[in-house]
N, C-alpha and C positions, 0 to 999 in steps of 0.2 A: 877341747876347752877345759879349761883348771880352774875350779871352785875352792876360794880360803873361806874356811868358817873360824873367828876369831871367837872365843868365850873365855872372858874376865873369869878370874876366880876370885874371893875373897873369903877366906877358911869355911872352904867347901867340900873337908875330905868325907862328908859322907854323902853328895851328892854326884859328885864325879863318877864313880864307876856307873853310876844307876841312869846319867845321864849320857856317857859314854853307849853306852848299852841301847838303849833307847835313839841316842843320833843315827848307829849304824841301820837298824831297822827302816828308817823313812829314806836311807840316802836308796833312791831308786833309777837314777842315771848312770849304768855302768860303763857307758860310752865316755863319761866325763873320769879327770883326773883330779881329786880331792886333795888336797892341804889342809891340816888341822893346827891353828894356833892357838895354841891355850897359855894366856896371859896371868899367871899369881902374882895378884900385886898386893903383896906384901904379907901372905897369910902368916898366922903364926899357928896354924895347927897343922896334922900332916898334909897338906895339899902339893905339897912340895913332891914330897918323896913320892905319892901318888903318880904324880904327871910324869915324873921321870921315870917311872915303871913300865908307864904307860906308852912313854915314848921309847922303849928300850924293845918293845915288841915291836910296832909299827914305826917306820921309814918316814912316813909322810906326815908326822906329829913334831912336832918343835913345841918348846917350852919355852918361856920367855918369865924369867924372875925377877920382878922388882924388887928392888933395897927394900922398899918401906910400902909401905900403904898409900898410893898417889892418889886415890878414888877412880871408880870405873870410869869416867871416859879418858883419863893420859893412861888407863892398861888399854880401854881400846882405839886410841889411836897408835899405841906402841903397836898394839898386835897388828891394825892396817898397815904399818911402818915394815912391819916383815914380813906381809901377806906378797906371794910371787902370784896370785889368781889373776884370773883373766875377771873374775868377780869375787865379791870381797862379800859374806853374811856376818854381821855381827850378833852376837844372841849370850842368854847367861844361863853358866849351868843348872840353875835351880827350875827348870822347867817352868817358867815362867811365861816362854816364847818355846812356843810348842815346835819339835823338828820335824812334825806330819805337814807342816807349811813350807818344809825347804823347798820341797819339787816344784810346788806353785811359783814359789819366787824365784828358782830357776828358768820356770817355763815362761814368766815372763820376762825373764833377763833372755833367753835366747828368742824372743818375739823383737827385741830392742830395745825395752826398756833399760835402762844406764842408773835411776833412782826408785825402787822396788820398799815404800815404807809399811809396816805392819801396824794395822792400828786394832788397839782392842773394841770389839762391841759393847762388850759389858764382862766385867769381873763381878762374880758371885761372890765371891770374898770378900768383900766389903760391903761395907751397911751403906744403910740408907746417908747419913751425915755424912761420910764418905764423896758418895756417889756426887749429893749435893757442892759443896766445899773445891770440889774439883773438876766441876760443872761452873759453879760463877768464878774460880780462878781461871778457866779459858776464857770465861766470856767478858770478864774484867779485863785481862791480858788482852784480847784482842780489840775491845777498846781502845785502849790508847797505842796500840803498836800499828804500824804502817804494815806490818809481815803481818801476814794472818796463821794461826797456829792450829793445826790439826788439835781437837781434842781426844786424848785418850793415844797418840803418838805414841812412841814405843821408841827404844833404843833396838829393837829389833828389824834391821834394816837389811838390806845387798846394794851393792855402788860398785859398781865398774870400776877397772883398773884406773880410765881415764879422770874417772869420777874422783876420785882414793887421791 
């Protein structure tokens, strides 16, 4: 089985290597075959030259350079667009989407699941008006929407090939 982990960048050269660092640590399935795409879309500080350093050591890293700055989700549908995985994790380099949760959402991608979503409990990082504000924006949105919306959702996802 082959795992694509897709991670946007946007002028993130001092989070890259410490985040690099840090993925290799949690990936704990050596039986599985890993793919690493890492998406610059559009940095203008060094991120560039980082990734291709980085990919110049490891075989299994591709880099994918936007022109310009497209906003994170067209880098990560780019990056799904060149993920060869048999599943697809999408996450950002600024540890945000913690990668001591890869194996979980592995181990439920090989139980069956096909849509694997991460959703935050609670971020300490933000205050109370925060917390608030984005508590009646769910429950406002899910008022009037026919979809019902996960609060607190994440861009930090896994989707099957077939899913992708």
């Amino acid at each position: 089985m082959k795992i694509s982990i897709v991670v946007s960048i946007y002028n993130e050269e001092d989070m890259i290597e410490i985040f690099w660092e840090e993925l290799k640590k949690h990936l704990r399935y050596t039986n599985l075959e890993y793919e690493f795409v890492f998406v610059n879309d559009g940095s203008t500080d060094n991120s560039k030259s980082i990734l291709v350093r980085l990919a110049e050591k490891k075989n299994n890293i591709k880099v994918i350079n936007l022109s310009r700055n497209f906003g994170h989700e067209a880098a990560m549908i780019a990056g799904i667009d060149y993920s060869t995985g048999d599943a697809i994790i999408c996450m950002d380099v600024d540890l945000q989407h913690p990668p001591s949760k890869l194996n979980e959402m592995i181990q439920k991608f090989s139980e069956g699941y096909e849509i694997i979503n991460m959703v935050r409990r609670e971020n300490k990082d933000v205050g109370k008006l925060r917390r608030f504000t984005s508590s009646l924006f769910y429950y406002l949105l899910n008022k009037m929407s026919v979809v019902k919306f996960e609060p607190n959702a994440s861009d930090f996802f896994l989707i099957s090939k077939r899913v992708a």
